[in-house]
N, C-alpha and C positions, 0 to 999 in steps of 0.2 A: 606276463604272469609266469610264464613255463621256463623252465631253462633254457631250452630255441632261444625264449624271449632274452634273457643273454647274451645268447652267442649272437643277436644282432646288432647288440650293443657294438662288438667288437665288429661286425663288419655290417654295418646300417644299410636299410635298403637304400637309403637315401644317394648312395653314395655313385650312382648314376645321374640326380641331378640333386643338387643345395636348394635347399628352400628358396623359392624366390627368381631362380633361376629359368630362362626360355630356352629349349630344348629347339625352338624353331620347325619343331613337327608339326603337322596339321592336328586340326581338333580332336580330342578323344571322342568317344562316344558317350562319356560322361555328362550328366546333366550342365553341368560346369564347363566341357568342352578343353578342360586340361590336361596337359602332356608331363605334367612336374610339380613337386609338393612347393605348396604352399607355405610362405614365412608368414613369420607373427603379425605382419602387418598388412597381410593378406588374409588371414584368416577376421582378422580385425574389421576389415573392409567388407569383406562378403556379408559377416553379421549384420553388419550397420546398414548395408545397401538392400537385404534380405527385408530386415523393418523397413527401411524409408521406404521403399519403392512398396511396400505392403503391409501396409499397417493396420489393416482389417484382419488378418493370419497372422501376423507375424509381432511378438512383445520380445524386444530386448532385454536381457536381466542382468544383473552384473552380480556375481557373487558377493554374499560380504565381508569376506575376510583379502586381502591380497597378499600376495606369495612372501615369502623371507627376503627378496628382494625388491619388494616394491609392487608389483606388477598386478594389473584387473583380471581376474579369472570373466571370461561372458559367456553367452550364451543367449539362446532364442525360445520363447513358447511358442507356439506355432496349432492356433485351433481357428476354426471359424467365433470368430469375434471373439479375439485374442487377447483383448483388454478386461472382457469380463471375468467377474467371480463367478463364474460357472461353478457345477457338481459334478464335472466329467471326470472319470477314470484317467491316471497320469501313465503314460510310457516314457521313463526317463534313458534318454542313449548317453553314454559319457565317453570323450577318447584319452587319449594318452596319461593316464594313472604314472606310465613311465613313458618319459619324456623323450625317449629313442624311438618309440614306438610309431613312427610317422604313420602309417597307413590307419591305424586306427583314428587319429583326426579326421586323416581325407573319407573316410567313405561314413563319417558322424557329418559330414560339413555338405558333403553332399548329398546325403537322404534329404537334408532341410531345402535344399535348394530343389530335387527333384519333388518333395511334396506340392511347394506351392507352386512350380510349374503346371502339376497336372488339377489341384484344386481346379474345382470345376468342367476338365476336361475328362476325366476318367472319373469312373462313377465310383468304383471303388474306393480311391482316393480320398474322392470327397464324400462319400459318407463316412469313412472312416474321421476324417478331421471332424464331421459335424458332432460325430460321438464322440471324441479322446482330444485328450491334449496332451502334445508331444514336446516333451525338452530336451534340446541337444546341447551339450557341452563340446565339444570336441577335443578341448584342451584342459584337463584341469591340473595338470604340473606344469603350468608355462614356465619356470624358470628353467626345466630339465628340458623344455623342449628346445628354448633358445641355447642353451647350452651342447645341445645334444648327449644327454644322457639321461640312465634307467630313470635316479632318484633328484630328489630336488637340491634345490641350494642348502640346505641342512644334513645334506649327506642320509636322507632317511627315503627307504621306499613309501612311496605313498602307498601303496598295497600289501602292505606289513604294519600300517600304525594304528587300522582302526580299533577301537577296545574291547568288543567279542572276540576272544578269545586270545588276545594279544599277549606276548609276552616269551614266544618259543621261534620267534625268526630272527635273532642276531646272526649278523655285528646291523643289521639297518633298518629295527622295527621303532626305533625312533626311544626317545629317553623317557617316554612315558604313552600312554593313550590317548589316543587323539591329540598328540604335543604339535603336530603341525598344522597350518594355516589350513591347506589344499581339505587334507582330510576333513575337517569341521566345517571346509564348504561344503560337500559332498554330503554331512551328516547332515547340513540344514539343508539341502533342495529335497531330500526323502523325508524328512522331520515335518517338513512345511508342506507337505502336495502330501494325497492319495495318491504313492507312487504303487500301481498295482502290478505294473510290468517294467522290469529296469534292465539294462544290457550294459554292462561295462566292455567296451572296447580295446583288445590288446594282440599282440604277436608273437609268435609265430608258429601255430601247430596245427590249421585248421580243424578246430576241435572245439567244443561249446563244453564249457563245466560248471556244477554247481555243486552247493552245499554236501556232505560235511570236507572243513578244509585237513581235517586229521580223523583216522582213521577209529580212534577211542572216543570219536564226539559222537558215534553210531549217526545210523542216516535220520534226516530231518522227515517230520511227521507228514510232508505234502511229498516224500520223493518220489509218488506215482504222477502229480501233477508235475514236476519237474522235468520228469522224464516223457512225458507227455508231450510240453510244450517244447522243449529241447528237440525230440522227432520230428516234430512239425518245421521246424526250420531247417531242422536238415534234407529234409525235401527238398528246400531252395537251395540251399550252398553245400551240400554236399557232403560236410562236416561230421564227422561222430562226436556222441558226448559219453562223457561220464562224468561221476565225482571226480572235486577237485583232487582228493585224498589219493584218488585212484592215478591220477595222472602225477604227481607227487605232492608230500603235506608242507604243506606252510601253516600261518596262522595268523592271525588281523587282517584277513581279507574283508572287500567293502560288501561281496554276497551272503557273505555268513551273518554279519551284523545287519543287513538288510534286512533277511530274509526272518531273524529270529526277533527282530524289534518292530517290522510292520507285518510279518508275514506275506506281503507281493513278492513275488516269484523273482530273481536277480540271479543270471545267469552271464558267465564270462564269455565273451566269444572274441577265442586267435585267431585273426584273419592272417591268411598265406597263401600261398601257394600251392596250386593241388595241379601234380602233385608235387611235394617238399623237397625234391632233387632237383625243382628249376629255379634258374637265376632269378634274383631276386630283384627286379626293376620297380619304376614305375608305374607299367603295363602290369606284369604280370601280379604286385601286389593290390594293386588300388585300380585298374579298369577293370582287367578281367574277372576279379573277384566281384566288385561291385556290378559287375551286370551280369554274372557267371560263365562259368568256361568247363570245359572236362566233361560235358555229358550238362549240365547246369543252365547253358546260355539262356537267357532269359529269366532266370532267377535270381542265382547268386547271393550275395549280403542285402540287395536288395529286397529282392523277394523275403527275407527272414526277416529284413524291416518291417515289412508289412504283415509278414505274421505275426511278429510281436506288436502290432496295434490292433491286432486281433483279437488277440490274447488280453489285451490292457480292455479291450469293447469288450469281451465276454461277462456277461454278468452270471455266470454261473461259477466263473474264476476270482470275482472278488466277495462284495455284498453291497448291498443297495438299503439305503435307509430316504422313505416317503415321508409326505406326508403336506399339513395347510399350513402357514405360517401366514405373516402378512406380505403384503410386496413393497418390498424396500429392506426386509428385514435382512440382519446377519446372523447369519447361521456360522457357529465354531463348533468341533467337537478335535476333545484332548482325552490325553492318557498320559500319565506318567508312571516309571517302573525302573527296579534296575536291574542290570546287567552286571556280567563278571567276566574278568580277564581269565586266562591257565594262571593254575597258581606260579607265582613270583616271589622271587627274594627281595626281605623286608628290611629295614636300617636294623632291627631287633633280632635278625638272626633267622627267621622263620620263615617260611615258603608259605602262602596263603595265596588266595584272587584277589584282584583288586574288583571294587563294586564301581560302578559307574550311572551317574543316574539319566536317563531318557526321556523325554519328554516330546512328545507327537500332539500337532496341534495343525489344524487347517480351516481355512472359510468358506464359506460360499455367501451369494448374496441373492436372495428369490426373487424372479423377475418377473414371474407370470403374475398376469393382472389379476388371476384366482387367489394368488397366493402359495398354487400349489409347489413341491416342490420336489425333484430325485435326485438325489446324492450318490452319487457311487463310490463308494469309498473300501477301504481293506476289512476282513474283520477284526472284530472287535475280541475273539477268540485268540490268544498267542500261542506259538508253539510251546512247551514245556524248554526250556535251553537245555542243553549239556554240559553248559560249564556256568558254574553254580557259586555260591560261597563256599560251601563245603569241601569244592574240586569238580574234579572231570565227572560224569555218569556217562557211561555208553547206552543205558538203556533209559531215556527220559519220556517216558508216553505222555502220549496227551498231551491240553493244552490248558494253556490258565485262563480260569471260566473269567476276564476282565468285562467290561464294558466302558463304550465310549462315553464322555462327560459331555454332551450338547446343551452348548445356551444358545437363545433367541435373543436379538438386542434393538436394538435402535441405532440408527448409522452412527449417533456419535458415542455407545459405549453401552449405553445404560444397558442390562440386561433384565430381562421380561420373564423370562423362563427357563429352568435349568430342568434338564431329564435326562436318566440313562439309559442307554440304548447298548443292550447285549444283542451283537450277528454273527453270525458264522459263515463259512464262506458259502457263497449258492444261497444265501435267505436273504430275503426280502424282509425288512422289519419299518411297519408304518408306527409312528411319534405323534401324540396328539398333543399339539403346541396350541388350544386355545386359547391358555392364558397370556400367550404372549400377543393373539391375533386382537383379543378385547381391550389389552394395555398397550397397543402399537399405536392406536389412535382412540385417546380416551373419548370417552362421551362427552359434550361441554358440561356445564354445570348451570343450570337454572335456578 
């Protein structure tokens, strides 16, 4: 994300060993036991062998778009009974936005692998999985990653295209909003889940940043929870944060559209080197980081993992909607809204925002024999944006009084009951779905 993130473009950590590559050294201390990054068909295999060997924790998912060259973006869900619709709270990790960026894969590839190791063995662990469900990507520009470089096979940063507030990072914010494949993956895994805690992974300033990405979008309405949870991981790794803005501005970042379309908390974090005058290896990017070093040992990116599934468990950090339904039933709740780009030049001459339309939608499926049911989901409150039709506003209070659209259905569609459901974050809102409990299984007819 940073300019570092750059200058390692030109001289990559990689460059001690090539993906794929045996170093011949004995085993890290890594959950993984690895001495050397990982190629595409390595990353490939750990996924796959991660599910087969654990199919009760662990669901494979394959993005649905593939890159400008062909290629599967994957990834893993990772919860106690992994296959179900659950109502658990999402902790989304993503790595290499820029394709250079190796370290941020390995130590996204390796939290998954250190989880189900300890499921069951550490108690923390596993109650954390029995409440959250965890998505790792670790790669979502694979073609920049087999390439080795920042942006994709389209010549665009992935972390310039998204459409909140896109349109002020040329020459490589891409020909339009959301114009590439990568990015509209990344809109659908937060589109689709209660993602209430999300961490994009990248290099190289160890520093955690968040929302606003320009300094006239003034700061977003949660930035004491930002800065909140931001502290807390730096506990573990070591890391200072601030604004993106602060650290330098860009714009079509994936935390700022995150953050202003579901409101769960989406914070960048540069893993490096601490401190940023040492050589840049293997070791010192990706072990000692992931298990910490400098004062850290024992924490590290790790340790920050696990406070951001803390932070995803917190229900005072998202909101929670109860309540009876029947058991079998599907429960969806949606929103649609739109967004604006910074104003841009039109075919007509004129500078104006472009609008974009949002749509957030996800399931669950009630499983208790009662019927009853707990959802944890984002609120249903949005922040006010800063960037508008009208243009920029630096001062945008509040938030838009929305509400969630909830139906009740029938496994194969039919829907029983529509209600809306207005929460804010920290409330507790119960739904009285009995019309969908007495049309789930009608009464015969005599």
């Amino acid at each position: 994300m940073t300019v570092t993130s750059v200058l390692m473009s030109t001289v990559p950590a990689s460059a001690q060993a090539a993906p794929g590559t045996k170093t011949g050294a004995e085993a890290s201390a890594l959950p993984s036991g690895r001495t050397d990054y990982r190629s595409l068909a390595d990353y490939e295999t750990d996924l796959a062998e991660l599910a087969r060997r654990h199919p009760r924790l662990v669901k494979p998912i394959t993005l649905p778009e593939r890159t400008h060259e062909g290629r599967v973006v994957r990834g893993v869900e990772i919860t106690e009974n992994a296959a179900g619709r659950d109502g658990k709270p999402v902790l989304l990790v993503v790595g290499m936005h820029h394709g250079n960026e190796w370290p941020s894969g390995e130590v996204t590839m390796e939290f998954g692998l250190d989880l189900v190791r300890n499921y069951g063995r550490d108690r923390q662990i596993t109650g954390l999985l029995d409440k959250t469900r965890i998505v790792l990507v670790p790669i979502v520009n694979v073609d920049g990653f087999v390439k080795n470089t920042r942006r994709n096979a389209n010549n665009v940063d992935m972390n310039r295209n998204y459409g909140f507030g896109w349109g002020e990072s040329p020459p490589y914010q891409g020909a339009a909003p959301w114009s590439e494949p990568e990015t509209r993956n990344v809109r659908d895994l937060i589109s689709t889940r209660q993602v209430t805690t999300f961490l994009t992974m990248h290099t190289c300033l160890a520093n955690m940043l968040y929302p606003p990405l320009q300094h006239k979008a003034g700061l977003p309405q949660d930035i004491g929870a930002f800065r909140s949870f931001a502290d807390a991981m730096g506990t573990q790794n070591g890391y200072y944060h601030t604004t993106s803005a602060d650290d330098y501005e860009t714009s079509g970042e994936v935390i700022d559209w995150s953050y202003y379309a579901t409101r769960g908390l989406g914070v960048t974090v540069e893993v490096c080197t601490t401190p940023l005058t040492l050589p840049r290896t293997f070791q010192s990017l990706v072990v000692d980081q992931y298990l910490g070093t400098n004062g850290f040992e024992g924490k590290g990116v790790r340790g920050s993992f696990v406070t951001a599934l803390q932070q995803a468990a917190d229900r005072e950090a998202h909101s929670v909607i109860t309540g009876k339904a029947a058991r079998g039933a599907v429960l969806r709740i949606t929103k649609d809204f739109p967004l604006w780009t910074n104003p841009v030049a039109q075919p007509d001459g004129t500078t104006r925002p472009l609008a974009f339309d949002n749509h957030l939608t996800s399931t669950m499926e009630v499983s208790d024999r009662s019927g009853h049911f707990t959802w944890d989901v984002n609120p249903s409150l949005r922040p006010v944006p800063p960037y508008q039709a009208d243009g920029v506003h630096t001062e945008h209070p509040g938030f838009v009084q929305e509400s969630w659209t909830l139906t009740c259905a029938r496994p194969d569609g039919t829907v029983l009951q529509t209600a809306k459901v207005r929460v804010d974050r920290g409330e507790h809102e119960r739904i009285d779905l009995k019309q969908c409990r007495e049309r789930f299984h009608p009464k015969a007819e005599h």
